[in-house]
PDB file of N, CA, C and O in Angstrom:
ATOM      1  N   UNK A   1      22.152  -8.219  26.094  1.00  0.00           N
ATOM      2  CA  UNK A   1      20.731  -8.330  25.883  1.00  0.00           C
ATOM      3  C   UNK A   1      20.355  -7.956  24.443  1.00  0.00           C
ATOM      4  O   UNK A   1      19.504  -8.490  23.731  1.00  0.00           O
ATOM      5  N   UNK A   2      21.098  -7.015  24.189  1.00  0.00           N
ATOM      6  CA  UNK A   2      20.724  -6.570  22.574  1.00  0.00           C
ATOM      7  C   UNK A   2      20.919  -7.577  21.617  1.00  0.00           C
ATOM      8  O   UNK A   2      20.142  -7.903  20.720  1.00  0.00           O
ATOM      9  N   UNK A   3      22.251  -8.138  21.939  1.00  0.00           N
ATOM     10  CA  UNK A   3      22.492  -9.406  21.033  1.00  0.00           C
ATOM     11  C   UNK A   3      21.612 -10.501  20.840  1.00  0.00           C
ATOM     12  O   UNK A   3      21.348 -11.060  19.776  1.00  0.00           O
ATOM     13  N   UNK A   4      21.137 -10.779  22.103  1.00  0.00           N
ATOM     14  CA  UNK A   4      20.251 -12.197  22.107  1.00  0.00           C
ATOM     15  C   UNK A   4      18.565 -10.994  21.615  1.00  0.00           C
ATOM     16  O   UNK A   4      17.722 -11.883  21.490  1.00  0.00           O
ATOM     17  N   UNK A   5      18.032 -10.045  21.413  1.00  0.00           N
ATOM     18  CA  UNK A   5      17.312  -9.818  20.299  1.00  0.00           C
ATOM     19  C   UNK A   5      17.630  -9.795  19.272  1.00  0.00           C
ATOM     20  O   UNK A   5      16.920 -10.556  18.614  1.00  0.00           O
ATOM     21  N   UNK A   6      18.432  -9.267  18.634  1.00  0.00           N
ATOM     22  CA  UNK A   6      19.056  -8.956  17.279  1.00  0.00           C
ATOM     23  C   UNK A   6      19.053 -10.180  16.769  1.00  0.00           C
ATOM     24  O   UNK A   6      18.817 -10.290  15.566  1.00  0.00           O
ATOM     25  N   UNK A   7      19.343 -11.500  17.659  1.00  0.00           N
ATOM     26  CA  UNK A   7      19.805 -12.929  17.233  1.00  0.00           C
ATOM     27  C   UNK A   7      18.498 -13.661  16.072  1.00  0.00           C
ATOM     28  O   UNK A   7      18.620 -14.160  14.953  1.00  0.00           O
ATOM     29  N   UNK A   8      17.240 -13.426  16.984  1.00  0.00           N
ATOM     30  CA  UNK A   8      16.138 -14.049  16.219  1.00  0.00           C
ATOM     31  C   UNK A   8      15.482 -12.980  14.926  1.00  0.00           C
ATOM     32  O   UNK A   8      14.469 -13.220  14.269  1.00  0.00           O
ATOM     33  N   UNK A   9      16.143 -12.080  14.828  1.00  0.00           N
ATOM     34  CA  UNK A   9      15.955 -10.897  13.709  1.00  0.00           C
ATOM     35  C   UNK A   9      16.001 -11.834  12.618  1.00  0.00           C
ATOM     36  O   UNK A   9      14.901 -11.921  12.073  1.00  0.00           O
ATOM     37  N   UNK A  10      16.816 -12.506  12.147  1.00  0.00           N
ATOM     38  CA  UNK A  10      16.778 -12.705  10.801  1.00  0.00           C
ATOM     39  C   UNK A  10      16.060 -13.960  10.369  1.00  0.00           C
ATOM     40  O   UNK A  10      15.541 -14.086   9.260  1.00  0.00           O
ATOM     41  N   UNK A  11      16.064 -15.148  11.590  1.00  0.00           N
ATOM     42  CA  UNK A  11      14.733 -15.805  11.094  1.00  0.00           C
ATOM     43  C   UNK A  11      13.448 -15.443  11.062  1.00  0.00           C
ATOM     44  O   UNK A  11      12.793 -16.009  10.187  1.00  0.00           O
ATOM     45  N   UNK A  12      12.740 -14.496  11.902  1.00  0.00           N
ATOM     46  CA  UNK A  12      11.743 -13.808  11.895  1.00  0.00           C
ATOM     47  C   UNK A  12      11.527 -12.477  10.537  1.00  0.00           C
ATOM     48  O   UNK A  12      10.490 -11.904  10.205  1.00  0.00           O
ATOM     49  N   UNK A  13      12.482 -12.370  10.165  1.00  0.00           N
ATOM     50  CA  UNK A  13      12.297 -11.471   8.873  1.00  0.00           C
ATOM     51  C   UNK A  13      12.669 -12.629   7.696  1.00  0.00           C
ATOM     52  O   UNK A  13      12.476 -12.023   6.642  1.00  0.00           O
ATOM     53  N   UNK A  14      13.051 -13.824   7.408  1.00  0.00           N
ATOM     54  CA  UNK A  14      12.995 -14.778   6.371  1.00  0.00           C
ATOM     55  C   UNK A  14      11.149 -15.264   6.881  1.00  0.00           C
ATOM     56  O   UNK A  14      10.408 -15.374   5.904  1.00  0.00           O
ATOM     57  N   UNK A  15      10.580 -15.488   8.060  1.00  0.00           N
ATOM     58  CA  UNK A  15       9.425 -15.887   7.671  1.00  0.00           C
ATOM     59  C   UNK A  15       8.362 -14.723   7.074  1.00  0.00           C
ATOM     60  O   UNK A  15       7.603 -14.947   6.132  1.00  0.00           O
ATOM     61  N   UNK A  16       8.436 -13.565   7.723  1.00  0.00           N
ATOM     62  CA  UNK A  16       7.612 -12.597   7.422  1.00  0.00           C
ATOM     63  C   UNK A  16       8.022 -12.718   5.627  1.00  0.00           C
ATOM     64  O   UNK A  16       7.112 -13.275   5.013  1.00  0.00           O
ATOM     65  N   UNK A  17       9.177 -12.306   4.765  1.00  0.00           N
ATOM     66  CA  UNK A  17       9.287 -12.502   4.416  1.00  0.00           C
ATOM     67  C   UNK A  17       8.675 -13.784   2.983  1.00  0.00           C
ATOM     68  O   UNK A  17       8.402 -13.655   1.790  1.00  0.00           O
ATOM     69  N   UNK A  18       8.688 -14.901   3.924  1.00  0.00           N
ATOM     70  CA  UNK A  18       8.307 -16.079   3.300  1.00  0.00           C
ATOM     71  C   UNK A  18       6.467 -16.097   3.083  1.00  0.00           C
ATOM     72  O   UNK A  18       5.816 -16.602   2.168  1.00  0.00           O
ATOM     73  N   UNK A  19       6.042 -15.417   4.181  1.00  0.00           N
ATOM     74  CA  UNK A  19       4.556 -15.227   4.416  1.00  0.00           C
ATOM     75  C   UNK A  19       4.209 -14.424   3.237  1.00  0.00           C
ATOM     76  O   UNK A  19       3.301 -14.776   2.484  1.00  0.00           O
ATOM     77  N   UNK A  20       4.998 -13.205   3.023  1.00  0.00           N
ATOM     78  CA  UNK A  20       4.535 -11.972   2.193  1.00  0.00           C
ATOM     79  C   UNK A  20       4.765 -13.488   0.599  1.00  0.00           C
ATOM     80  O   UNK A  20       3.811 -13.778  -0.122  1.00  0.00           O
ATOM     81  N   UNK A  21       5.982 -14.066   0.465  1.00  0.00           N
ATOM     82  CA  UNK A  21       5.927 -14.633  -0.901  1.00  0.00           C
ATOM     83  C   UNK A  21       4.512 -15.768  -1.033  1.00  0.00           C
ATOM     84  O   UNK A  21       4.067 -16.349  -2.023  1.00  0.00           O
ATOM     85  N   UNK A  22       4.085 -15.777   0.345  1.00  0.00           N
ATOM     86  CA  UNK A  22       2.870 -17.195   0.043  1.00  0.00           C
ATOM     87  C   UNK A  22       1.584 -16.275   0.045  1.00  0.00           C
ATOM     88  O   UNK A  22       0.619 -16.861  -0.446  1.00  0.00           O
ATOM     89  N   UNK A  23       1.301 -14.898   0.498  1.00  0.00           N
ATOM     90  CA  UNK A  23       0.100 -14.301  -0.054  1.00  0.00           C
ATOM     91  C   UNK A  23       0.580 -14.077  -1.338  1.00  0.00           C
ATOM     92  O   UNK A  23      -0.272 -14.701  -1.971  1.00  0.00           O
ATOM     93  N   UNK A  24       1.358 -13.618  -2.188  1.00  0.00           N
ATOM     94  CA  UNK A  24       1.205 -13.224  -3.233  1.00  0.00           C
ATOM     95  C   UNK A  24       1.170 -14.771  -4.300  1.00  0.00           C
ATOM     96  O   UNK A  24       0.537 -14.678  -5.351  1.00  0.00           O
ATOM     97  N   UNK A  25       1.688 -15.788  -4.052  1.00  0.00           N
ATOM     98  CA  UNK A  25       1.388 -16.916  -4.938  1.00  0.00           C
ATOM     99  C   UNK A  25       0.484 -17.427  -4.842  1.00  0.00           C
ATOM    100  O   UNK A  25       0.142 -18.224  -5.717  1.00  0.00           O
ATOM    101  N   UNK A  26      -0.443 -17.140  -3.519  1.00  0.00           N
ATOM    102  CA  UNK A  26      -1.693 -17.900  -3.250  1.00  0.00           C
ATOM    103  C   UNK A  26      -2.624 -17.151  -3.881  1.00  0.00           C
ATOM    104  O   UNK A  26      -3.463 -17.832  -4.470  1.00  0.00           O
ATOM    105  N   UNK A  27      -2.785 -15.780  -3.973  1.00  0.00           N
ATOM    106  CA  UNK A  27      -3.192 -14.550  -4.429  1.00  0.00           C
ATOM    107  C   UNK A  27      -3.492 -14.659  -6.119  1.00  0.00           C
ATOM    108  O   UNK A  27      -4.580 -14.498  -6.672  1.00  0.00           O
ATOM    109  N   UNK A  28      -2.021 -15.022  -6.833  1.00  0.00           N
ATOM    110  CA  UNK A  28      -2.046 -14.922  -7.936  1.00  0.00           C
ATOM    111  C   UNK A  28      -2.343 -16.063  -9.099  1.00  0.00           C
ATOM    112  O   UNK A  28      -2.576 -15.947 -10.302  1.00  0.00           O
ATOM    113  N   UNK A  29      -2.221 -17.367  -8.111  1.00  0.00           N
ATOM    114  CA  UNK A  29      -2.454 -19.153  -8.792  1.00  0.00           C
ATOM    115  C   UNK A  29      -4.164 -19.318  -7.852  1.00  0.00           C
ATOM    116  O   UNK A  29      -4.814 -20.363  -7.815  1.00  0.00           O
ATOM    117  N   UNK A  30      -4.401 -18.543  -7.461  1.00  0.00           N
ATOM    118  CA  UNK A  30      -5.644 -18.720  -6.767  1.00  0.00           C
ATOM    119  C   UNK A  30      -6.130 -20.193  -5.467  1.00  0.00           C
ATOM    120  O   UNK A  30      -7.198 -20.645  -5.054  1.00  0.00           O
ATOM    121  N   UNK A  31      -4.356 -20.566  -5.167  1.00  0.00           N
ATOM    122  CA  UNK A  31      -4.659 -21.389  -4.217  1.00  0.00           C
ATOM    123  C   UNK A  31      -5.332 -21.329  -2.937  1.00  0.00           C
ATOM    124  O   UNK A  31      -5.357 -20.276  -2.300  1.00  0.00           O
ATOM    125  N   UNK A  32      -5.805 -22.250  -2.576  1.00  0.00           N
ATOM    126  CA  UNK A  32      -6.404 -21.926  -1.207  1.00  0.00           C
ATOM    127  C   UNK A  32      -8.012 -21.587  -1.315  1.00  0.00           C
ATOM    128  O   UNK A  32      -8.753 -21.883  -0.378  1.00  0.00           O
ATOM    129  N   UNK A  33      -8.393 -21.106  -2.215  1.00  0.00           N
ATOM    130  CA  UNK A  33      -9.643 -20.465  -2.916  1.00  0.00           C
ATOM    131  C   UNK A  33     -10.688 -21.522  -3.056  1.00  0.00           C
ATOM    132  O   UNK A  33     -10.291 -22.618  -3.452  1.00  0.00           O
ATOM    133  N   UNK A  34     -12.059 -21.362  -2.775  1.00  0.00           N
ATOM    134  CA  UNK A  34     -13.183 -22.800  -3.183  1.00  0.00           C
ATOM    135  C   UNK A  34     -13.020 -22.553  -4.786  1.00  0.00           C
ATOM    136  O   UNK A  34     -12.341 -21.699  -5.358  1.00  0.00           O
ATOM    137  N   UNK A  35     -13.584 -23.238  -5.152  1.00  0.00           N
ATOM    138  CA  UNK A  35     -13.803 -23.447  -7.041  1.00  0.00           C
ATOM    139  C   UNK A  35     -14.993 -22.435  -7.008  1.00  0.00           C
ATOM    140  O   UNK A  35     -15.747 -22.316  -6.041  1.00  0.00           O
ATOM    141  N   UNK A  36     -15.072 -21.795  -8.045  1.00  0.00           N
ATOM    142  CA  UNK A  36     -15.987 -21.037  -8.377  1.00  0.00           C
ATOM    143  C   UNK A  36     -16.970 -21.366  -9.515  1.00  0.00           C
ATOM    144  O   UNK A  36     -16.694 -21.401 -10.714  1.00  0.00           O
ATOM    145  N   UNK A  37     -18.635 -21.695  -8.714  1.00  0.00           N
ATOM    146  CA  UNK A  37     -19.342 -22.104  -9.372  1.00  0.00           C
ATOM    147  C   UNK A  37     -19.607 -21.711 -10.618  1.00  0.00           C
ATOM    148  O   UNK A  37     -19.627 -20.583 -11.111  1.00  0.00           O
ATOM    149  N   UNK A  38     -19.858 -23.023 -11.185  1.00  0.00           N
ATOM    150  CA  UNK A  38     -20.230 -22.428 -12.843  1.00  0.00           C
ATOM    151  C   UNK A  38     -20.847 -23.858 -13.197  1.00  0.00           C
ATOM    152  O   UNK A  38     -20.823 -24.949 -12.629  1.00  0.00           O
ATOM    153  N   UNK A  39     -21.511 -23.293 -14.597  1.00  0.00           N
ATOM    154  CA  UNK A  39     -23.054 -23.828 -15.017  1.00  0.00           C
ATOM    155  C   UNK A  39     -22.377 -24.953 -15.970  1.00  0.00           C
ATOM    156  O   UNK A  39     -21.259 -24.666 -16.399  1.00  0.00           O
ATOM    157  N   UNK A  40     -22.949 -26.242 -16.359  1.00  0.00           N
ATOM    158  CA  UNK A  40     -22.871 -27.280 -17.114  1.00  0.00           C
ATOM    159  C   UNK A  40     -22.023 -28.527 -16.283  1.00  0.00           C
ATOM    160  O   UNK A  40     -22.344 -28.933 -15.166  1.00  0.00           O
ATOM    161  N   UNK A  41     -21.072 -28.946 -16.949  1.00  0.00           N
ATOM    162  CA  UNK A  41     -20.636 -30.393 -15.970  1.00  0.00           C
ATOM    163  C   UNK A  41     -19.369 -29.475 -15.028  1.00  0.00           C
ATOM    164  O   UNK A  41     -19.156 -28.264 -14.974  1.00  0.00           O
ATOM    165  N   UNK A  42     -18.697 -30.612 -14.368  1.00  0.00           N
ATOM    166  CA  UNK A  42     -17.383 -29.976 -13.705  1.00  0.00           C
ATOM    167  C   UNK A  42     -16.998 -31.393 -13.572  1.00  0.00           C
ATOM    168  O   UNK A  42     -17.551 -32.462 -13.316  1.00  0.00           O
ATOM    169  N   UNK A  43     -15.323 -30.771 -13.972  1.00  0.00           N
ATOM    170  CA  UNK A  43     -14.721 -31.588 -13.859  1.00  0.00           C
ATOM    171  C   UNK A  43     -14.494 -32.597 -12.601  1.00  0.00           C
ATOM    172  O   UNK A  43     -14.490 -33.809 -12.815  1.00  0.00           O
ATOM    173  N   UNK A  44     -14.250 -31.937 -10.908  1.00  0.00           N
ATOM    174  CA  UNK A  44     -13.715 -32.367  -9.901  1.00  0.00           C
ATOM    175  C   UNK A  44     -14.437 -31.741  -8.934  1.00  0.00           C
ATOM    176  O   UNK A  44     -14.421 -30.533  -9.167  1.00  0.00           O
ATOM    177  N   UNK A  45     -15.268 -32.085  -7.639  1.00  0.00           N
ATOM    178  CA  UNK A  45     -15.910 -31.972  -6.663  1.00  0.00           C
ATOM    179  C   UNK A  45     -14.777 -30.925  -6.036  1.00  0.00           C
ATOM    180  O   UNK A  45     -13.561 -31.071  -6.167  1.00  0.00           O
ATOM    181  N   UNK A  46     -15.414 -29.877  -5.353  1.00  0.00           N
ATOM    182  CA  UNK A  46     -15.053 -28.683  -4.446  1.00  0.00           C
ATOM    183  C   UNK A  46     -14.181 -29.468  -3.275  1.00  0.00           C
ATOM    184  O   UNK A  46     -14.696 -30.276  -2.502  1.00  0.00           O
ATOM    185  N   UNK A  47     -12.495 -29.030  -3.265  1.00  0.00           N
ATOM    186  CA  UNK A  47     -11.908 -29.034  -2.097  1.00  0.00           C
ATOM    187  C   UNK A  47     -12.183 -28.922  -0.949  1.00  0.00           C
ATOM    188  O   UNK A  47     -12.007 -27.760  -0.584  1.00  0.00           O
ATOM    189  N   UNK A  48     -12.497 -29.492  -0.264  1.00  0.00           N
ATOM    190  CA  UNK A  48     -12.710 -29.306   1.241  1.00  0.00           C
ATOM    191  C   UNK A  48     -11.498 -28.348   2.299  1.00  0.00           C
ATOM    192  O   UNK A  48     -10.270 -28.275   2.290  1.00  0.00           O
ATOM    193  N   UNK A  49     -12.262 -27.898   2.900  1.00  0.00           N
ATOM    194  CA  UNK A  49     -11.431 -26.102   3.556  1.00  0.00           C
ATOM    195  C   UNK A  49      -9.566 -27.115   4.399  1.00  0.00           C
ATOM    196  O   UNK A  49      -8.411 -26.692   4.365  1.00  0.00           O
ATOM    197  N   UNK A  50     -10.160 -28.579   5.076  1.00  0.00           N
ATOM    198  CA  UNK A  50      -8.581 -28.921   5.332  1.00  0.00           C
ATOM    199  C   UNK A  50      -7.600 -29.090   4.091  1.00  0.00           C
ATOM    200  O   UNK A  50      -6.378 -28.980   4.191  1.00  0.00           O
ATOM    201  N   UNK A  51      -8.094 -29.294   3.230  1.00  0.00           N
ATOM    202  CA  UNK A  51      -7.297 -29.289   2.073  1.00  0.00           C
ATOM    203  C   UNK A  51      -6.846 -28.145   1.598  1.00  0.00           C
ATOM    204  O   UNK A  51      -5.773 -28.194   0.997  1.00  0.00           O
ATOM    205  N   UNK A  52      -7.413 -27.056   1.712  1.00  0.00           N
ATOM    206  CA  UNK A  52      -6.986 -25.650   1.410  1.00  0.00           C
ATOM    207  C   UNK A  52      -5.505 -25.444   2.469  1.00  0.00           C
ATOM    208  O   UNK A  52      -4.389 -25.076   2.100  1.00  0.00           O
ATOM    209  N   UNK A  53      -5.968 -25.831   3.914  1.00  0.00           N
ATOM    210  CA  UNK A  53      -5.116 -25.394   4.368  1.00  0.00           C
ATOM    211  C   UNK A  53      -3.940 -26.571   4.511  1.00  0.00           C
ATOM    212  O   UNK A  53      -2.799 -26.219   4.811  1.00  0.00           O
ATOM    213  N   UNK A  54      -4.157 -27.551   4.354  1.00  0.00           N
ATOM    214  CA  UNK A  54      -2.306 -28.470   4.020  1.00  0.00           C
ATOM    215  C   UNK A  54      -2.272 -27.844   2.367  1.00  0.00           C
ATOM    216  O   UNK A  54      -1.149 -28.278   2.109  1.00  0.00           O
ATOM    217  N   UNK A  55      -2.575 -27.341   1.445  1.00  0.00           N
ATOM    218  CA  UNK A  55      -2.259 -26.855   0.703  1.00  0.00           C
ATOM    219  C   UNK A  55      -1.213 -25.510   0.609  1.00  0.00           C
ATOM    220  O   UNK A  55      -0.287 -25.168  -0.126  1.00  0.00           O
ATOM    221  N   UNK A  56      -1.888 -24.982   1.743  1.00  0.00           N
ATOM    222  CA  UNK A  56      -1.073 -23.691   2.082  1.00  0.00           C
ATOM    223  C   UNK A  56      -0.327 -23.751   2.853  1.00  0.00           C
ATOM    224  O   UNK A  56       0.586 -22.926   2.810  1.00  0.00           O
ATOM    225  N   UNK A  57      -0.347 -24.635   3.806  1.00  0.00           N
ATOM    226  CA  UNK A  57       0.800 -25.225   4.327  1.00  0.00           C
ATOM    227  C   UNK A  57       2.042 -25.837   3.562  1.00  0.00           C
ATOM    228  O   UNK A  57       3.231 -25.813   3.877  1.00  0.00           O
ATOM    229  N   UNK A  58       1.593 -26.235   2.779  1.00  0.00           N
ATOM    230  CA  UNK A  58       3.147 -27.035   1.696  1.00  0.00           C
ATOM    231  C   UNK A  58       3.616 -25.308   1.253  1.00  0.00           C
ATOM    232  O   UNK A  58       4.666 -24.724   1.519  1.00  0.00           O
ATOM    233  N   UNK A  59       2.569 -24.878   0.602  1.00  0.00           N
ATOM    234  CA  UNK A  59       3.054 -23.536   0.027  1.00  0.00           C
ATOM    235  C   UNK A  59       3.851 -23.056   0.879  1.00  0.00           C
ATOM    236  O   UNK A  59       4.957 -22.948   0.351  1.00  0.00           O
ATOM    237  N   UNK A  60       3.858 -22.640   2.152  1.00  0.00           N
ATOM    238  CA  UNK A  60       4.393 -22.000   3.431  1.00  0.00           C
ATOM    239  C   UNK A  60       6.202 -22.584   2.939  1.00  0.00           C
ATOM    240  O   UNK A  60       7.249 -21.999   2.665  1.00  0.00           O
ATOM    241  N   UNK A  61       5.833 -23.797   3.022  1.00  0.00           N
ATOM    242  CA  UNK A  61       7.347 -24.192   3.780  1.00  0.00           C
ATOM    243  C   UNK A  61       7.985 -24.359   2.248  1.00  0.00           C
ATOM    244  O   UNK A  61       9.191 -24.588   2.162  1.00  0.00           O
ATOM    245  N   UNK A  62       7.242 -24.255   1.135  1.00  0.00           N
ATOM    246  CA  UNK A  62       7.966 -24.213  -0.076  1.00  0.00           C
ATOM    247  C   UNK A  62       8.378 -22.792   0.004  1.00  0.00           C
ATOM    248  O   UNK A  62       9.466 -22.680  -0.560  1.00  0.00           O
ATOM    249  N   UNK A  63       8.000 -21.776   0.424  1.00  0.00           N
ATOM    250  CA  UNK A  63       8.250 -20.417   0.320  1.00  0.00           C
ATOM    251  C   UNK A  63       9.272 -20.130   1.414  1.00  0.00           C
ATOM    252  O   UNK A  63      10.289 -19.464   1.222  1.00  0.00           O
ATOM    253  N   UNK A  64       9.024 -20.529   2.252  1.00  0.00           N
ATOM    254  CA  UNK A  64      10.197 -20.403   3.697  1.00  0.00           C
ATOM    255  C   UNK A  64      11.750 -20.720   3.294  1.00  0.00           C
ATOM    256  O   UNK A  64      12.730 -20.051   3.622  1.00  0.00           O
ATOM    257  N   UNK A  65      11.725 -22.106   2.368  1.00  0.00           N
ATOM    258  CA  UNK A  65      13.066 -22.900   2.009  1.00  0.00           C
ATOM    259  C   UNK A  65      13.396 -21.799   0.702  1.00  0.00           C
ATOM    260  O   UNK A  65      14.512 -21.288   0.608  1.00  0.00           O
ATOM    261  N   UNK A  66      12.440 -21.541  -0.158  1.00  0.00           N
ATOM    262  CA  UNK A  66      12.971 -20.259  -1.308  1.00  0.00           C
ATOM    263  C   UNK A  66      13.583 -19.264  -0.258  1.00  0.00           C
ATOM    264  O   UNK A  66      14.809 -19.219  -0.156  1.00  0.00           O
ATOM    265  N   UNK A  67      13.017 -18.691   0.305  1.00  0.00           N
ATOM    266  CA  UNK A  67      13.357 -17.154   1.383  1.00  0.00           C
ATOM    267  C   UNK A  67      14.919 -17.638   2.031  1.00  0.00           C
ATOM    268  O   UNK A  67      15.926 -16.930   2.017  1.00  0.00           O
ATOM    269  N   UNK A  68      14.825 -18.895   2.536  1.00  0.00           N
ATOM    270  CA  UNK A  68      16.761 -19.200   3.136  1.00  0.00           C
ATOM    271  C   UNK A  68      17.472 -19.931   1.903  1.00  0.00           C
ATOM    272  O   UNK A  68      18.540 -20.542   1.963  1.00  0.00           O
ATOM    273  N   UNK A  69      16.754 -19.767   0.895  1.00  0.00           N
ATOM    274  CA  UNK A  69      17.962 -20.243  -0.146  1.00  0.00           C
ATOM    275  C   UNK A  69      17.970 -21.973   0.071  1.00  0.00           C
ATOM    276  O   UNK A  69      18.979 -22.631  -0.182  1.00  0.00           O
ATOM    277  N   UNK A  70      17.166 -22.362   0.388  1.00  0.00           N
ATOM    278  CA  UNK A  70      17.388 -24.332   0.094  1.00  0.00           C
ATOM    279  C   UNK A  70      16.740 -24.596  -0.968  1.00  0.00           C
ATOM    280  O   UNK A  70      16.017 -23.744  -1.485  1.00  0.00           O
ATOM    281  N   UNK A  71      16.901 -25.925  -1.516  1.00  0.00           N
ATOM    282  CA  UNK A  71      16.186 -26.411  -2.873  1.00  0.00           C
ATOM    283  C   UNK A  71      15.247 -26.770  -2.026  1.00  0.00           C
ATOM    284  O   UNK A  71      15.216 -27.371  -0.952  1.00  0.00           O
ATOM    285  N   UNK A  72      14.265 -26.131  -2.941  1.00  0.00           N
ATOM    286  CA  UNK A  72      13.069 -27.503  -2.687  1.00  0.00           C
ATOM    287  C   UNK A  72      13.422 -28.507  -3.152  1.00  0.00           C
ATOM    288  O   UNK A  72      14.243 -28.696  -4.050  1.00  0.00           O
ATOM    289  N   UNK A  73      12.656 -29.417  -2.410  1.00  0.00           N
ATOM    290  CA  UNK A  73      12.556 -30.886  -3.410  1.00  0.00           C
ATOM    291  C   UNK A  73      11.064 -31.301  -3.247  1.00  0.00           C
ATOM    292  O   UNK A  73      10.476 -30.484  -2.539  1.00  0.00           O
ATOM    293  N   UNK A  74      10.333 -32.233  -3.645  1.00  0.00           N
ATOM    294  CA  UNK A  74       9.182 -32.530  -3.473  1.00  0.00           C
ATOM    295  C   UNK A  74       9.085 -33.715  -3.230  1.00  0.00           C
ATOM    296  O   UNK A  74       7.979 -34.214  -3.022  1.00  0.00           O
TER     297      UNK A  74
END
């Protein structure tokens, strides 16, 4: 019984893992985030919130494949 817990230990600590690397890149490139208003022209109309999240979704599984060591590719 111990074994078959111990078993899912290490994919469950590569996602936690992978989670902790996608708050801190989302955190620090400000993905996921609305645009923050400001005065005169703008370049590009405000992301819509599903776009935030397939955004952070790619991020996810780009961070998951860093955490087990695969290349990304795009």
């Amino acid at each position: 019984m111990d074994a078959l817990n111990g078993a899912g230990l290490g994919a469950r600590r590569n996602e936690d893992i992978a989670l902790d690397l996608l708050k801190f890149v989302a955190a620090t490139a400000g993905v996921g985030k609305p645009a923050a208003p400001s005065t005169g022209f703008t370049g590009t109309a405000g992301t819509k919130p599903d776009e935030h999240v397939t955004q952070l979704l790619e991020l996810y599984g780009r961070c998951l494949k860093a955490v087990e060591g695969e290349e990304a590719t795009k």
